[in-house]
VEXKOL-368829 format. One record per residue: residue number from 1; residue in one letter; x, y, z of N, C-alpha, C, O in turn. Coordinates in nm, 4 decimals, m for minus. Example, Ala and Ser with C-alpha at 12.3 -4.5 7.8 and 13.67 -1.06 7.14 Angstrom:
% VEXKOL-368829
ATOM    nr   rest        nc1        nc2        nc3       cac1       cac2       cac3        cc1        cc2        cc3        oc1        oc2        oc3
ATOM     1      a     1.3190    m0.5690     0.7800     1.2300    m0.4500     0.7800     1.3200    m0.3300     0.7800     1.4236    m0.3319     0.8465
ATOM     2      s     1.2850    m0.2250     0.7080     1.3670    m0.1060     0.7140     1.2900     0.0030     0.7870     1.3409     0.1138     0.8039
***
This chain:
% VEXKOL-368829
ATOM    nr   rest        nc1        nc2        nc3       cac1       cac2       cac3        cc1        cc2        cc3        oc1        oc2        oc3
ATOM     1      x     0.0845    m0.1172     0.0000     0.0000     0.0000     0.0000     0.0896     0.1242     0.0000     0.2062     0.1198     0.0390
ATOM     2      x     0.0388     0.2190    m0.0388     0.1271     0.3662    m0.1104     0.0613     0.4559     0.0643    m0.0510     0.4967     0.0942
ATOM     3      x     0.1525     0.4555     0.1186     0.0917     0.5461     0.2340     0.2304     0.7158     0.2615     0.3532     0.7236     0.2586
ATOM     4      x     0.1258     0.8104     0.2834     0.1925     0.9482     0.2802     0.2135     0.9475     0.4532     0.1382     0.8922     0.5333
ATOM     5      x     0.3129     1.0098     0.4784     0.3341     0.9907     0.5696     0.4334     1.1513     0.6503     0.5428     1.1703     0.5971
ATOM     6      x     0.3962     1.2495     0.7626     0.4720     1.3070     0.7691     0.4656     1.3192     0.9400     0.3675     1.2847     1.0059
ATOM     7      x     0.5877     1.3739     0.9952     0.6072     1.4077     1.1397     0.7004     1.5247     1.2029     0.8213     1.5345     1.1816
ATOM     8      x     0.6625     1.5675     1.2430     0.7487     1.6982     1.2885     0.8356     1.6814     1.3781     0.8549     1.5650     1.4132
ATOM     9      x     0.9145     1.7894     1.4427     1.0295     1.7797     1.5214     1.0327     1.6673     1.6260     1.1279     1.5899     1.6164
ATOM    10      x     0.9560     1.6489     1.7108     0.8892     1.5753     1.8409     0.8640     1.4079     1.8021     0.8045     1.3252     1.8713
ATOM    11      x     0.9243     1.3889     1.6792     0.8771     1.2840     1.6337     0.9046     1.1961     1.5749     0.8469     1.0995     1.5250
ATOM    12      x     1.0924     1.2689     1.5881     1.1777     1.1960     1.4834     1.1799     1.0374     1.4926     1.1571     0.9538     1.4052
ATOM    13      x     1.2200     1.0202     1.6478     1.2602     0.8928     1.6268     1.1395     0.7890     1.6322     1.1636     0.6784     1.5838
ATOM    14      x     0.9937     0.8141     1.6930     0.9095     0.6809     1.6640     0.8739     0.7034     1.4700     0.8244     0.6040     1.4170
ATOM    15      x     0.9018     0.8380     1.3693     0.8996     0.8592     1.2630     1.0026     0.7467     1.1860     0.9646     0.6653     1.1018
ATOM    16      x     1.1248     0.7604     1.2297     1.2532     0.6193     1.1966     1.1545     0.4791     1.2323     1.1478     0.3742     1.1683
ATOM    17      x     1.1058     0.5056     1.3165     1.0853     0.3611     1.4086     0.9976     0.2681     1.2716     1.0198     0.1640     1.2098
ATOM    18      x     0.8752     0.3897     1.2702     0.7631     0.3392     1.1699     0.7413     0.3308     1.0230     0.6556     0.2677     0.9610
ATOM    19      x     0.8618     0.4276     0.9694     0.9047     0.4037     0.8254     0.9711     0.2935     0.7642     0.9682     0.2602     0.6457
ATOM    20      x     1.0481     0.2263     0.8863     1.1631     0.1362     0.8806     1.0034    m0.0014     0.8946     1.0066    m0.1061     0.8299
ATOM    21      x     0.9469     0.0160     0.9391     0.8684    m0.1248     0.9769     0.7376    m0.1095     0.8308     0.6901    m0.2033     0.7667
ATOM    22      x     0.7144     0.0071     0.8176     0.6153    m0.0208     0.6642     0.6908    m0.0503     0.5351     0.6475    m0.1013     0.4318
ATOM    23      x     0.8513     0.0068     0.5729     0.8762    m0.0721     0.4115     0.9197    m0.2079     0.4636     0.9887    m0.2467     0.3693
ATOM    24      x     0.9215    m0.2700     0.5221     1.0012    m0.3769     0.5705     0.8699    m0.5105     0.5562     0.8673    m0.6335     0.5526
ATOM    25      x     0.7831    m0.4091     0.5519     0.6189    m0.5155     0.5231     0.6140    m0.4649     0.4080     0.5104    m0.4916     0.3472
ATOM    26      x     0.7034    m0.3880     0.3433     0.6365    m0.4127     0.1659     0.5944    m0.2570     0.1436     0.6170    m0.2235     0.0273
ATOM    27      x     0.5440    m0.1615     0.2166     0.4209    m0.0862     0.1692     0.5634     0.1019     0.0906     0.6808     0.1390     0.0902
ATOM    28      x     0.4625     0.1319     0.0573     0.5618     0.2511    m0.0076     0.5690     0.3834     0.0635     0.4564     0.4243     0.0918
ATOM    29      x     0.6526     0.4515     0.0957     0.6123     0.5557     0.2134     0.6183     0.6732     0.1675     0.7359     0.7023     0.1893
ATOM    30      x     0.5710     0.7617     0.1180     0.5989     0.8884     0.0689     0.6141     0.9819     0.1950     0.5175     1.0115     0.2652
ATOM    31      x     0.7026     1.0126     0.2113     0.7614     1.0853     0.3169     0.7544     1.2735     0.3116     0.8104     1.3365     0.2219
ATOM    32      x     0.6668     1.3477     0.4371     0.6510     1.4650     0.3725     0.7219     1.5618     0.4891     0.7377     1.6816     0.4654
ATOM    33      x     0.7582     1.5107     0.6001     0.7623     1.5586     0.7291     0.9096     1.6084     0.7678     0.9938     1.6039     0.6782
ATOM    34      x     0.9414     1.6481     0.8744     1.0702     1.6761     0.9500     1.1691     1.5078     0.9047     1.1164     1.3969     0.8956
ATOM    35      x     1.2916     1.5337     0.8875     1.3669     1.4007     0.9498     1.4988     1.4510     0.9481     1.5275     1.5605     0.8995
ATOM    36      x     1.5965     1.3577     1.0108     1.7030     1.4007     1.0564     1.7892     1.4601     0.9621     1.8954     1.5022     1.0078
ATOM    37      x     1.7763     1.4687     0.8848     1.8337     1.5507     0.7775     1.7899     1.7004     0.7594     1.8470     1.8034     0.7234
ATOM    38      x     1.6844     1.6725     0.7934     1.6145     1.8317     0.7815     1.5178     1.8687     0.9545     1.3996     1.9030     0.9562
ATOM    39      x     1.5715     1.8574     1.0339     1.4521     1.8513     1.1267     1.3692     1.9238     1.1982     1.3075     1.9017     1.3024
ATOM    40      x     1.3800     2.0538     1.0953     1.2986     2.1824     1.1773     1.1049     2.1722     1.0785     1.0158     2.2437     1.1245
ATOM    41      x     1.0820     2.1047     0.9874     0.9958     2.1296     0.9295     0.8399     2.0914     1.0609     0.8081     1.9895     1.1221
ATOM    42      x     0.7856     2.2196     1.0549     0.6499     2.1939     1.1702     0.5735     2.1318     1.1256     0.5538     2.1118     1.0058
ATOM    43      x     0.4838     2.0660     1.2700     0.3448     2.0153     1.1874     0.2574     2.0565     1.1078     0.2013     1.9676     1.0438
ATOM    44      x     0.2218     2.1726     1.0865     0.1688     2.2586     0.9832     0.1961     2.2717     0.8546     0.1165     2.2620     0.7612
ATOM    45      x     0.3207     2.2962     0.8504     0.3875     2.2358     0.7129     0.3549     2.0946     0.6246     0.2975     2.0688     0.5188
ATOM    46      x     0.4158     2.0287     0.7163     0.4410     1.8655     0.6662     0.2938     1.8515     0.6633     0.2619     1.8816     0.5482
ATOM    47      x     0.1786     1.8188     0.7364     0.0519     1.8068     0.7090    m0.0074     1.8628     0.5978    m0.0282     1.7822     0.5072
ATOM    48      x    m0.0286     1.9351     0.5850    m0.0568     2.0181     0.4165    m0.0317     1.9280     0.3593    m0.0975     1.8244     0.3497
ATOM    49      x     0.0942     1.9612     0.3005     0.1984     1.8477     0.2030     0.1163     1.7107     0.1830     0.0677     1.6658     0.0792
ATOM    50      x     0.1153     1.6507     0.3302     0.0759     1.4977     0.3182    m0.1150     1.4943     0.2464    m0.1695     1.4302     0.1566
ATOM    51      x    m0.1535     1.5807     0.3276    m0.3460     1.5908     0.3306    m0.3173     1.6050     0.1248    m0.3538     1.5140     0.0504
ATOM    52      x    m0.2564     1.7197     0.0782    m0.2321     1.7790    m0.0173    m0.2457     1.6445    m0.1335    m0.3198     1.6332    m0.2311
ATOM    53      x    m0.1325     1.5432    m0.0722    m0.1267     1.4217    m0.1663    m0.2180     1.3207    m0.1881    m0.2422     1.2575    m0.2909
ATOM    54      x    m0.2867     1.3111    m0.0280    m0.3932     1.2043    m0.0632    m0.4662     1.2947    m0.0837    m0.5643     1.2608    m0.0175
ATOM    55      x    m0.4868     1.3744    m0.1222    m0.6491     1.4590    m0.1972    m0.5701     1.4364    m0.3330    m0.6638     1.4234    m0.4118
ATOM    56      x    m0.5043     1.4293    m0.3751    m0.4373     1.3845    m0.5205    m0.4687     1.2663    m0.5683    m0.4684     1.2496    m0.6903
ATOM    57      x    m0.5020     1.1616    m0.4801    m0.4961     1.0468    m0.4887    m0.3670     0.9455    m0.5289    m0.3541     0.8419    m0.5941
ATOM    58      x    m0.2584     1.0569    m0.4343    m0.0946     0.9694    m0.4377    m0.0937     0.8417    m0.3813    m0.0398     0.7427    m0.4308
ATOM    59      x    m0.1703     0.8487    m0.2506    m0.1597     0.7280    m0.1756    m0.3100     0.6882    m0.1225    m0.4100     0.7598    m0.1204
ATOM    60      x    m0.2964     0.5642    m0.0842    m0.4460     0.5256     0.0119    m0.4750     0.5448     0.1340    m0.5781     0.5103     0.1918
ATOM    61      x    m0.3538     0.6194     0.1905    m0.3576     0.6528     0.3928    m0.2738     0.6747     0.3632    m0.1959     0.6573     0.2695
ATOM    62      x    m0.2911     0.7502     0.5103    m0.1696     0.8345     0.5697    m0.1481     0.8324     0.7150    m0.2434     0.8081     0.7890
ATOM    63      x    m0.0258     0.8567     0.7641     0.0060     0.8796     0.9060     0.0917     0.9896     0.9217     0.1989     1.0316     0.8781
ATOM    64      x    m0.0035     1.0222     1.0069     0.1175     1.1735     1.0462     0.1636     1.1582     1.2558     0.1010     1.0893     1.3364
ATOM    65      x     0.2577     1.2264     1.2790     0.2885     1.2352     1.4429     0.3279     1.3352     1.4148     0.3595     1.4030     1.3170
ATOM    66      x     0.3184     1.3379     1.5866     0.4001     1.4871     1.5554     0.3698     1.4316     1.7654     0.3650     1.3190     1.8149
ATOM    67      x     0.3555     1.5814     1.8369     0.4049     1.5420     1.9925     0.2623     1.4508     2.0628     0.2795     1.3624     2.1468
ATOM    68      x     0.1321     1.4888     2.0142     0.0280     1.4219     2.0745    m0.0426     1.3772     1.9526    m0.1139     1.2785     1.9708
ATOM    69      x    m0.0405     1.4230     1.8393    m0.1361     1.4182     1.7504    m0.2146     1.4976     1.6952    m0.2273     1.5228     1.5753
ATOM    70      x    m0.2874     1.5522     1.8145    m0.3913     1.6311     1.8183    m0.3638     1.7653     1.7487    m0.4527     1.8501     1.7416
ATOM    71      x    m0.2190     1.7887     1.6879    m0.2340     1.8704     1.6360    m0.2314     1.8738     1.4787    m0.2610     1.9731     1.4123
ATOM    72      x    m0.1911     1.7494     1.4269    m0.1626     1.6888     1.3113    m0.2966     1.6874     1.2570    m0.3395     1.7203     1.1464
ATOM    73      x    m0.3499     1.6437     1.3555    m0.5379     1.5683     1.3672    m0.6448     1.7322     1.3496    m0.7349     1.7507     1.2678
ATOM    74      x    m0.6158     1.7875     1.4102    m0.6427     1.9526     1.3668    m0.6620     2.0068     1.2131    m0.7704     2.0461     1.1698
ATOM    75      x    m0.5648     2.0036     1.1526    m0.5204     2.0073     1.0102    m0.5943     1.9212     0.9183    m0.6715     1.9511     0.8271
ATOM    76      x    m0.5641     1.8354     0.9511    m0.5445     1.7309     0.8301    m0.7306     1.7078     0.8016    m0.7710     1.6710     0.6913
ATOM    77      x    m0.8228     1.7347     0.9134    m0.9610     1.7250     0.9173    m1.0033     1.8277     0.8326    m1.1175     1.8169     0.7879
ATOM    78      x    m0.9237     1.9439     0.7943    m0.9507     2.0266     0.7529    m0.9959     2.0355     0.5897    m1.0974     2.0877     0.5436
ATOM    79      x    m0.9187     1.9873     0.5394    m0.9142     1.8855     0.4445    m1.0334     1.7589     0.3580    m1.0608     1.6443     0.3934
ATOM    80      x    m1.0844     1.8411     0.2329    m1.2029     1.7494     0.1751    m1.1385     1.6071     0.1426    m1.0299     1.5923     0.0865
ATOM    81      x    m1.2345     1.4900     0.1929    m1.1835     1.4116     0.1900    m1.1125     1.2996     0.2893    m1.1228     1.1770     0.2938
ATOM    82      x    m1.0402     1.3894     0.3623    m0.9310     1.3684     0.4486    m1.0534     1.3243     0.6073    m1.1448     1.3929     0.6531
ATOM    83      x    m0.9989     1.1775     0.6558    m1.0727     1.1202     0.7366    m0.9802     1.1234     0.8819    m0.9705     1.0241     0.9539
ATOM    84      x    m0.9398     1.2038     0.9003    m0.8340     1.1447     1.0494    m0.8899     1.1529     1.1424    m0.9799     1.2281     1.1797
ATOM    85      x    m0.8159     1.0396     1.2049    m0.8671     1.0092     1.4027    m0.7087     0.9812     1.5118    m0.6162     0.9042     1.4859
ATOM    86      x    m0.7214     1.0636     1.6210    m0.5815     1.0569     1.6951    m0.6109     0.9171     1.7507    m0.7164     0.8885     1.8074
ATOM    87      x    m0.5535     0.8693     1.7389    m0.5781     0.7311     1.8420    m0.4377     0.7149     1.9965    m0.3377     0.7861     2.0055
ATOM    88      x    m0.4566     0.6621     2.0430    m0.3737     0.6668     2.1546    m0.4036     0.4648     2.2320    m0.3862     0.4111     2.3414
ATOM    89      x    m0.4483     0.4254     2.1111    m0.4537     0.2320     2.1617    m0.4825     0.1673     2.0178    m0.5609     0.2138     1.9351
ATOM    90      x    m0.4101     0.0593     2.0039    m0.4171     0.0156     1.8856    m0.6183    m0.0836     1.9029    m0.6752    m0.1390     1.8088
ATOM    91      x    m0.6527    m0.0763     1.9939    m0.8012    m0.0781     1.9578    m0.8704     0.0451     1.9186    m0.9744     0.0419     1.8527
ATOM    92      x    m0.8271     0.1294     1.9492    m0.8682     0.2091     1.8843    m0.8172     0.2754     1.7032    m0.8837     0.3630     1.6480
ATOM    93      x    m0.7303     0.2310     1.6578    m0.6814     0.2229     1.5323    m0.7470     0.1317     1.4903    m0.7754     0.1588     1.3737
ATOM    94      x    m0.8012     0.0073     1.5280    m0.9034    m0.1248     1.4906    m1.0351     0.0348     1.4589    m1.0403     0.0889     1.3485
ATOM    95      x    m1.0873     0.0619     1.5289    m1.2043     0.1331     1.5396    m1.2390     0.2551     1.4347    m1.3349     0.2782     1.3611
ATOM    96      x    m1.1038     0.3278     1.4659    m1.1194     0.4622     1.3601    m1.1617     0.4040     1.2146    m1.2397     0.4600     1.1376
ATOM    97      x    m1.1056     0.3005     1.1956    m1.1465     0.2394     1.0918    m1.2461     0.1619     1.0115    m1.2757     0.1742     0.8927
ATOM    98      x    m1.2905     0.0810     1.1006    m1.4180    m0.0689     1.1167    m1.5266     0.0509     1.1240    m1.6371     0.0318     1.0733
ATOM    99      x    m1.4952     0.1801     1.1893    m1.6293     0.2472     1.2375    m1.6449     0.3331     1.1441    m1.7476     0.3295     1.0764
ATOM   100      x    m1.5403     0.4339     1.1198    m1.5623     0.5757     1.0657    m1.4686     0.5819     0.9743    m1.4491     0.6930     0.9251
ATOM   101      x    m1.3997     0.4862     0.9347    m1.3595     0.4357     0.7538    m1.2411     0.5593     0.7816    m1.2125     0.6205     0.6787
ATOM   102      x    m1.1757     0.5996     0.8944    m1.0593     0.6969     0.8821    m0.9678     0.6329     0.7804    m0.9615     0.5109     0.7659
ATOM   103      x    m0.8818     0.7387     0.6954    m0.7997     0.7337     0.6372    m0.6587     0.8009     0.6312    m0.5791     0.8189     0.5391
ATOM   104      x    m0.6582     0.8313     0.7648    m0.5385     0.9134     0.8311    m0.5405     0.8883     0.9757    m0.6175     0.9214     1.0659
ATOM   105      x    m0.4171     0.8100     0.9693    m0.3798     0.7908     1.1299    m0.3368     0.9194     1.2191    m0.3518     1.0079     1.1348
ATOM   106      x    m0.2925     0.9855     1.3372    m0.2146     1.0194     1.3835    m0.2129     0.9711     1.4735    m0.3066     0.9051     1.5184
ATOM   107      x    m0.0728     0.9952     1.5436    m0.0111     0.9395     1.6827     0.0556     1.0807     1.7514     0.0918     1.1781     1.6854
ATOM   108      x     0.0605     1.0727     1.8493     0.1428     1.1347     1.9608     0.2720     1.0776     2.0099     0.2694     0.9795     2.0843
ATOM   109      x     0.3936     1.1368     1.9703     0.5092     1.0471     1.9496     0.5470     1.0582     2.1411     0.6356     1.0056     2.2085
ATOM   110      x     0.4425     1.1435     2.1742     0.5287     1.1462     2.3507     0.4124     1.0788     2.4315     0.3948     1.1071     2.5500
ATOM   111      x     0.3365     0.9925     2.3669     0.2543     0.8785     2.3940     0.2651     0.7369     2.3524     0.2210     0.6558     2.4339
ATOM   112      x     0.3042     0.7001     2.2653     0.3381     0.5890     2.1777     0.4562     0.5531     2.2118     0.5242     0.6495     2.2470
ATOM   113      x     0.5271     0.4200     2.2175     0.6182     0.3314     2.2190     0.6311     0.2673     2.0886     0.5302     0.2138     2.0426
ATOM   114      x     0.7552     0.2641     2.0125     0.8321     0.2004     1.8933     0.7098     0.1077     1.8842     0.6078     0.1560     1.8350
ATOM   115      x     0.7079    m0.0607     1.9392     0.6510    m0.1414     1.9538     0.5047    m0.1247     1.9089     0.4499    m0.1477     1.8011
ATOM   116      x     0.4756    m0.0945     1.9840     0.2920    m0.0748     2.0073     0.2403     0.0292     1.8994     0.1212     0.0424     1.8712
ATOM   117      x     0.3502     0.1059     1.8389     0.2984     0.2064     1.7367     0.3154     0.1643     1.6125     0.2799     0.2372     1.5198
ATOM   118      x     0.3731     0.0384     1.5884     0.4175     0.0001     1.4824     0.2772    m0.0882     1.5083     0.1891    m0.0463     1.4332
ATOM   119      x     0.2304    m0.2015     1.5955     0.1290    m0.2622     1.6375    m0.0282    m0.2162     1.5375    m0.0897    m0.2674     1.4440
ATOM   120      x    m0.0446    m0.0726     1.6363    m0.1326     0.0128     1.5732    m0.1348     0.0672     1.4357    m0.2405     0.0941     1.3786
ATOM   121      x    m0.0234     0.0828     1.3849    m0.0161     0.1227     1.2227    m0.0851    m0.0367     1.1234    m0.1660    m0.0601     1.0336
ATOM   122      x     0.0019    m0.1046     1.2047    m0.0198    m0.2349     1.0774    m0.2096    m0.2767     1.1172    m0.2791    m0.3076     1.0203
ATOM   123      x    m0.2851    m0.2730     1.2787    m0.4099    m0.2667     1.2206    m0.4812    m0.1842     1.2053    m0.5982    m0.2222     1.2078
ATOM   124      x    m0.4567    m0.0054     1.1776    m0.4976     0.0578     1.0883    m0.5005     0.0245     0.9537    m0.5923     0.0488     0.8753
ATOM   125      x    m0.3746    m0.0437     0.9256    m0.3766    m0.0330     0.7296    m0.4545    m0.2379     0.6863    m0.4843    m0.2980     0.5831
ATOM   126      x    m0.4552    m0.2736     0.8476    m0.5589    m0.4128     0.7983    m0.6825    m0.3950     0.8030    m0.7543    m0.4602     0.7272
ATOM   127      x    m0.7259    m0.3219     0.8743    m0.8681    m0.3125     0.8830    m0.9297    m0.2386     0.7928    m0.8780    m0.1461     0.7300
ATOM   128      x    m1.1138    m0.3023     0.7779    m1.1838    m0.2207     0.6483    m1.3128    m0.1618     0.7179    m1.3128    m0.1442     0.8398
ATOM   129      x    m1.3768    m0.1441     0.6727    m1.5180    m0.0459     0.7340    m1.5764    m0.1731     0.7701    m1.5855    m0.2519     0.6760
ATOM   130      x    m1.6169    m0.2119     0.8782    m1.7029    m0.2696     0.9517    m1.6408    m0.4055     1.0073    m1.6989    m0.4746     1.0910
ATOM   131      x    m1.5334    m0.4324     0.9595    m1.4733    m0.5337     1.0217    m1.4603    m0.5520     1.1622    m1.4027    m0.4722     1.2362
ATOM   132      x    m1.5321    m0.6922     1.2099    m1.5730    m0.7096     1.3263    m1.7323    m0.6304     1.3979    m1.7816    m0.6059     1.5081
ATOM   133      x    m1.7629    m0.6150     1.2586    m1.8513    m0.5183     1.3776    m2.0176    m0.5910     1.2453    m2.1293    m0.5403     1.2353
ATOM   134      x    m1.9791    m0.6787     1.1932    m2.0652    m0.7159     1.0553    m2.1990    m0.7264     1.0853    m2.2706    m0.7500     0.9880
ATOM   135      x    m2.2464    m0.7171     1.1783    m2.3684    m0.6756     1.1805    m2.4781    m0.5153     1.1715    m2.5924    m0.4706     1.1618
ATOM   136      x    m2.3258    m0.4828     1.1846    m2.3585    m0.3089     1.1669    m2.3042    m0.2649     1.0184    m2.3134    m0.1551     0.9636
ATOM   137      x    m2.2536    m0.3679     0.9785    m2.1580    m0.3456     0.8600    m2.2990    m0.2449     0.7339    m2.2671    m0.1273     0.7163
ATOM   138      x    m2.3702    m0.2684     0.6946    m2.4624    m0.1936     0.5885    m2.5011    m0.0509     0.7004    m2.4871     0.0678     0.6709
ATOM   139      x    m2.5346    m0.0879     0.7871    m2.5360     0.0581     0.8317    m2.4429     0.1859     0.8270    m2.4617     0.3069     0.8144
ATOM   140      x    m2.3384     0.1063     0.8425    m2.1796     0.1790     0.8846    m2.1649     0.2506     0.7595    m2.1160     0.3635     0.7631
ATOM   141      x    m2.2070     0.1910     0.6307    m2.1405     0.1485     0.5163    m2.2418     0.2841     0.4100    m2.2067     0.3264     0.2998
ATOM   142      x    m2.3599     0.3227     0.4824    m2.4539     0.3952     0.4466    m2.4030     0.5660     0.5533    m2.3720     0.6785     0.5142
ATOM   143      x    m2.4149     0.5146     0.6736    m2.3634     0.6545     0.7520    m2.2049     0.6845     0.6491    m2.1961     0.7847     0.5780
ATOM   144      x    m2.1083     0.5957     0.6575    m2.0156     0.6831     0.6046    m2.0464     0.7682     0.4522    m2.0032     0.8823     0.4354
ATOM   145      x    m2.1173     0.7035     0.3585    m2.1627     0.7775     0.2122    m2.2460     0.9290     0.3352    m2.2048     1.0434     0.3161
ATOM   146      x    m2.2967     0.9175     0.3872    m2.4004     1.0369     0.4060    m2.2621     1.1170     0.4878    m2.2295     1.2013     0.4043
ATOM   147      x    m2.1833     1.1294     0.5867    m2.1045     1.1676     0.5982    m1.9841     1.2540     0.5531    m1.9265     1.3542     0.5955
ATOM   148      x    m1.9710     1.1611     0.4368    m1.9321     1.2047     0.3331    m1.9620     1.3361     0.2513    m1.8802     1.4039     0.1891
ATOM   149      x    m2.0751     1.3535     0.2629    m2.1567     1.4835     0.1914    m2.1296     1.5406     0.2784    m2.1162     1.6508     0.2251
ATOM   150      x    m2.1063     1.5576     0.3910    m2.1450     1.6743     0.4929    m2.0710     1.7497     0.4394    m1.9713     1.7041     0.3834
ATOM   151      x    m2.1020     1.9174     0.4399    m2.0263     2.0194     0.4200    m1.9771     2.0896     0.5622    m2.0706     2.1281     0.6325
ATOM   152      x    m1.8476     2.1111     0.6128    m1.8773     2.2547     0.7190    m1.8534     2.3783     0.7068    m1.8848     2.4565     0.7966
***
């Protein structure tokens, strides 16, 4: 899977942690964020960039960090199209997804552990709209199209 991916200062190293583990499963990372080569670029920046690409239709998801999320998660909602949810438990990365078809992760890199964030990425990018939940699955599957329209 083609996933955009960016993180700001606060974020370098679970950013190494989780780039190194999606290509290592195969997937393609388009990289938009701070990294040690360059590491002043803010979350504001790099988010654009990333939201920018999947409204292009570069990739199929995205993950952004940055220090909690919540600010990545700010942005990127901003954005037609653009589905993000902060999660802070990889059941809840099961959820943003199975429930509300998110298509943008964020994490909080001063919440998350290497381990468990890599955990949460891989069942964000397994899970589909209603998985596990198949009895709600046509409902889910109808709220997200109407959702979808919403204007704000």
């Amino acid at each position: 899977m083609k996933i955009v991916f960016a993180a700001d200062p606060f974020a370098l190293s679970l950013r190494k942690a989780l780039i190194e583990h999606l290509e290592k499963a195969g997937h393609e990372v388009v990289d938009y964020g701070a990294s040690e080569e360059n590491p002043e670029i803010p979350y504001f920046e790099s988010c654009v960039k990333a939201c920018e690409a999947l409204q292009r239709g570069e990739a199929e998801r995205g993950v952004l960090l940055c220090g909690t999320g919540m600010g990545m998660n700010q942005i990127a909602n901003r954005f037609e199209g653009v589905r993000a949810a902060v999660v802070e438990s990889v059941f809840a990365a099961k959820m943003c997804r199975s429930i509300n078809d998110s298509n943008v992760l964020c994490m909080g890199a001063m919440i998350w552990g290497d381990w468990m964030a890599c955990e949460a990425v891989d069942t964000f990018l397994s899970t589909n709209l209603g998985d596990g939940l198949e009895d709600l699955k046509s409902f889910l599957e109808e709220a997200a199209k109407k959702v979808a329209k919403i204007k704000g």
